[in-house]
N, C-alpha and C positions, 0 to 999 in steps of 0.2 A: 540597443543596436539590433537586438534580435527581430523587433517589430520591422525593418527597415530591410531583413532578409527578403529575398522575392526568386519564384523558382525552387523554393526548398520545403519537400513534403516530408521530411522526416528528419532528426535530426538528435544524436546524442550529447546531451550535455550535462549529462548529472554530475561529472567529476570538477569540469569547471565551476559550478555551481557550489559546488563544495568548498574547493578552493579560494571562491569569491565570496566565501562566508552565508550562503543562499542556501536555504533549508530544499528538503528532496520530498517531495509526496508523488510515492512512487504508487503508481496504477498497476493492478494485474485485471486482467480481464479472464480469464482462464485460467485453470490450475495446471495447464502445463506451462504454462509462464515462469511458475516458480523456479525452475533449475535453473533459465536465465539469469533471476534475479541473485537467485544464490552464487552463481559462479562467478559473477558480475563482482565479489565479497564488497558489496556496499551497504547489506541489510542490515549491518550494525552500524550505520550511519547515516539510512535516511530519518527524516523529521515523523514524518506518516506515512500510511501505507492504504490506498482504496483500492476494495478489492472484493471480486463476485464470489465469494464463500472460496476461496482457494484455503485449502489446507497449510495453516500457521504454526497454528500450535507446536509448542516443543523445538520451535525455534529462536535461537536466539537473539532476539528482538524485544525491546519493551517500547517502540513508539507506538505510540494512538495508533487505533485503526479504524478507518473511516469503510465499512459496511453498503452495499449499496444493490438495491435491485428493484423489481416488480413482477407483479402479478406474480405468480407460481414460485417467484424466490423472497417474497416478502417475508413470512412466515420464519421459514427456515434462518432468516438474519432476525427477524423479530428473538426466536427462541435462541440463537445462538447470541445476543444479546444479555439474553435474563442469567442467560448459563455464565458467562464472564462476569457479571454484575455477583452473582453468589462465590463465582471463585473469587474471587476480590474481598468477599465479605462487606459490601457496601449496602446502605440499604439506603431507600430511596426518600 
């Protein structure tokens, strides 16, 4: 039904989403997004979470995080990669 909206450039619907049994991969683009997200108290039930190096940690959340950038923030998600892979104690 939602492909079938027309006129509508924005639109919240994580709760119904939930409700209808539909997983949440929620987007932060910015780390002042996060207070949003937290106040919003949905972070202990979305699916995943993509997001430009926003400040996580120590929060409580254990879904996936889907990591994401270029040029000049590659790097910094490459090494904060390897860093979670040893907190984990995973080895490759």
């Amino acid at each position: 039904m939602i492909r079938e909206w027309e006129g509508v450039d924005c639109a919240t619907v994580m709760q119904v989403m939930l409700e209808a049994g539909i997983g949440i991969d929620v987007g932060l683009w910015a780390p002042v997004e996060l207070g949003t997200l937290l106040a919003s108290g949905l972070l202990p039930r979305v699916q995943r979470i993509s997001i430009e190096l926003a400040p996580l940690d120590g929060l409580e959340s254990t879904c996936p995080r889907l990591t994401h950038g270029m040029s000049e923030w590659t790097w910094p998600l490459v090494a904060d990669a390897f860093r979670r892979l040893a907190d984990f104690g995973s080895t490759w």
